[in-house]
N, C-alpha and C positions, 0 to 999 in steps of 0.2 A: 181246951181242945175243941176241935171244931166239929159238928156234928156231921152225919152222913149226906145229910139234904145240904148244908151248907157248901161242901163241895161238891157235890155233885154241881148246886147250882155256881159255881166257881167256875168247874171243869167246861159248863157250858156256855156260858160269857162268850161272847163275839162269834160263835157260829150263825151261821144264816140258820133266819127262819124254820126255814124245812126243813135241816139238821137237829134242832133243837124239838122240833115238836116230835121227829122219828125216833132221836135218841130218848128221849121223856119218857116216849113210851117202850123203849125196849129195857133202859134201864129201870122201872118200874117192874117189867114183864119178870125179869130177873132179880127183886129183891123180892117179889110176892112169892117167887119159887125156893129162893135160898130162906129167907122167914131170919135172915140173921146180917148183925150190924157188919160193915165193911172189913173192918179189922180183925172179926174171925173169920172168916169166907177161906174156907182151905180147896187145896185144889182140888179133892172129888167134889166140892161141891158145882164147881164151874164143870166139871165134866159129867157129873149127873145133867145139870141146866142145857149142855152140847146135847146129850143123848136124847133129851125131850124134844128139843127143838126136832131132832131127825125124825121122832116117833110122832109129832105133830104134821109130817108129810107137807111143810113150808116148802118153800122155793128155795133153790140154793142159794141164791142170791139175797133174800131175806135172813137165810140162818148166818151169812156170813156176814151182812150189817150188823144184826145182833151181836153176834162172839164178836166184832169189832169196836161196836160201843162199848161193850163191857170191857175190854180192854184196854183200850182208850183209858176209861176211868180209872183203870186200877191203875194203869201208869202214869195218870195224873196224881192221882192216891196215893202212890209213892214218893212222886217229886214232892207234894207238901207233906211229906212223913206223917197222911194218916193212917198210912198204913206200916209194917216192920218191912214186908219183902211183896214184890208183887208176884201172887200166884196165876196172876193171868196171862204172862207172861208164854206159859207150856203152854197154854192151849193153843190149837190151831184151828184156824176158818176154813171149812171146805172149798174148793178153790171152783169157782165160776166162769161157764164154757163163754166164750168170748164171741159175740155174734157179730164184732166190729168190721169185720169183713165187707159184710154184705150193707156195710152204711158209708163206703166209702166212694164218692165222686168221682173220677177223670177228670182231666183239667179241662177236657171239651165239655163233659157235663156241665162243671164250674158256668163254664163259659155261656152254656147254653141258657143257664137259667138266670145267669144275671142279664145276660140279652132280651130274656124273656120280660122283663120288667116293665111294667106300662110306663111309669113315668120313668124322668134321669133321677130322682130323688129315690126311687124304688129301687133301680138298678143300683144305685149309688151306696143305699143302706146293705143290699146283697156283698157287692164290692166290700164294702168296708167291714161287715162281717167276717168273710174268707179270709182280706189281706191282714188281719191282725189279728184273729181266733177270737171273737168276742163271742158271747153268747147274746142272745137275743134281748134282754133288758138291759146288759152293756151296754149295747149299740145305742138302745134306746135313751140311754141317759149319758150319752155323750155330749158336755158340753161345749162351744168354741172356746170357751177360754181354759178348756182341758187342754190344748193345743200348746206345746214352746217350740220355737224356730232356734234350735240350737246356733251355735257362734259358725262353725263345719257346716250350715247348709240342713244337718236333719232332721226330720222334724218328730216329735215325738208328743204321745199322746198320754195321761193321763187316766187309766181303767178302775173306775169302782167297781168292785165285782164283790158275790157274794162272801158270804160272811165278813162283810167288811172291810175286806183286803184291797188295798190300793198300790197299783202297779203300771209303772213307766213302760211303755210301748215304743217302737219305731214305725212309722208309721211311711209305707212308700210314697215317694216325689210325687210318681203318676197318680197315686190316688190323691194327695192332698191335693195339686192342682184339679181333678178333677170336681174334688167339693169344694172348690172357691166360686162355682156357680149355684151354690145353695146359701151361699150366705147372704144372712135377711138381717132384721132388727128383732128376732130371737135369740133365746142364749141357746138354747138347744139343736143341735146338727140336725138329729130328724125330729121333729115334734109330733111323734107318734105311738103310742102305747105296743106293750108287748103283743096285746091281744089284733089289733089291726097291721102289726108286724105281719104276726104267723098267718095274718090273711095274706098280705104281701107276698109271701114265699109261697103259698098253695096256690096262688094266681098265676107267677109264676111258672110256677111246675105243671101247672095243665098245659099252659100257654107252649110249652115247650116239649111235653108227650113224656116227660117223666115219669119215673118212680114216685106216685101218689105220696107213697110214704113219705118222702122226705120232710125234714124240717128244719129252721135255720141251722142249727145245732150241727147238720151235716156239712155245712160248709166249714164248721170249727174242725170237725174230724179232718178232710177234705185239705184242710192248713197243714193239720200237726203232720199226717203221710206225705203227700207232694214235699213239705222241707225237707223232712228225714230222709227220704227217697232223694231228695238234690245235694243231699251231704251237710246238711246242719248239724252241728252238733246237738245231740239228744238234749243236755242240759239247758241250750240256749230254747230249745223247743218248750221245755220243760218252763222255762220264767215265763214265755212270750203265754203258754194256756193256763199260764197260773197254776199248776199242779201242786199241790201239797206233798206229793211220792212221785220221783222220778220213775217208779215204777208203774205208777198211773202212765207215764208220756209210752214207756217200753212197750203198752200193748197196742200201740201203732205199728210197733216190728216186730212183734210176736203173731200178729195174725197174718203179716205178710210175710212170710220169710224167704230168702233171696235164694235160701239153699235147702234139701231136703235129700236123706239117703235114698228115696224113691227113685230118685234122678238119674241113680247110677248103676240101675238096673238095665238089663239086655233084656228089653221085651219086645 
């Protein structure tokens, strides 16, 4: 039988980086508090672990990471039967107020700030950010020969994206013809790091009287709303930003909603 640290180190096998080093330490945080091997862990003790986190005055946001790693694990725990029955299953994550409102673009925004781009390579890396929801070291490690010219004319792109997941794109006419004037004798579409990326984008954004805040990441938002809003279907939304939870894609139409009882008041 397999020990506790073996699966755990199992469970976490191919998530990215930054997953792996938050889960490390949340699942840690949670075997120092239980003091007990995986296979006895009954449910008061996960719900003692819930009550601490709350009495620890954490971010909502952090205690529902937490209850999510640990349950994560025990439902991996069960699928390799080291455990009998998953008890982490009852518990529940406090549910986190959605700020996604206030990070979403207009298409004239879009528009504004890819305009705003000193060079065609700059506006072109923006572009191609929005029209296919990449995140910012996606883009960045786009390579030409990621690229296939389907038999139909489409053309579709190749995304490595974090924790390893690799995922087929569509990628629009207008944008690919307009990066056939960056093509060099590099293999890389931009040859430019994350970090002179997000200088890119803040260049922009001055250049054009924007919201400081923004960051590439918002023109990912900026994707998934405009499709959903033009009648995409959720699920198709849902492959194109890589989602792991269709429920991840749903809080693009939970912070807008089309309809509200408010509405149908006589005031």
């Amino acid at each position: 039988m397999k020990s506790d640290r073996e699966i755990i180190q199992m469970w976490l096998h191919g998530k990215a980086k930054r997953t792996i080093k938050d889960y490390e330490r949340d699942v840690e945080q949670f075997t120092q508090f239980v003091q007990k091997p995986l296979p006895e862990i009954e449910l008061s003790d996960l719900q003692l672990f819930a009550t601490d986190l709350n009495q620890r005055e954490l971010k909502p946001a952090s205690i529902t990471r937490k209850i999510n790693a640990v349950k994560s694990l025990f439902t991996f725990a069960a699928e390799q039967a080291h455990i009998s029955f998953n008890v982490a299953a009852a518990i529940k994550p406090p549910k986190v107020a959605s700020n996604l409102a206030g990070k979403i673009l207009t298409k004239e925004e879009v528009q504004q700030l890819i305009n705003a781009g000193v060079t065609e390579r700059d506006q072109l890396f923006m572009l191609m950010s929005y029209a296919i929801a990449t995140r910012i070291s996606e883009t960045c490690s786009i390579k030409w020969e990621d690229f296939t010219v389907q038999p139909n004319g489409t053309i579709q792109v190749t995304i490595h994206g974090k924790g390893g997941k690799v995922a087929p794109v569509l990628v629009p006419r207008v944008v690919w013809e307009r990066l056939q004037v960056l093509r060099g004798e590099g293999e890389l579409v931009f040859p430019i790091s994350p970090r002179s990326a997000h200088d890119v984008i803040k260049r922009a954004v001055k250049a054009a009287g924007l919201n400081p805040k923004i960051s590439a990441h918002w023109l990912r938002h900026a994707h998934a709303r405009h499709t959903l809003t033009a009648g995409a279907p959720i699920h198709v939304v849902r492959d194109t930003l890589r989602h792991s939870n269709i429920s991840v894609t749903n809080w693009y139409l939970e912070s807008f909603p089309e309809e509200s009882s408010s509405s149908y008041l006589d005031l």
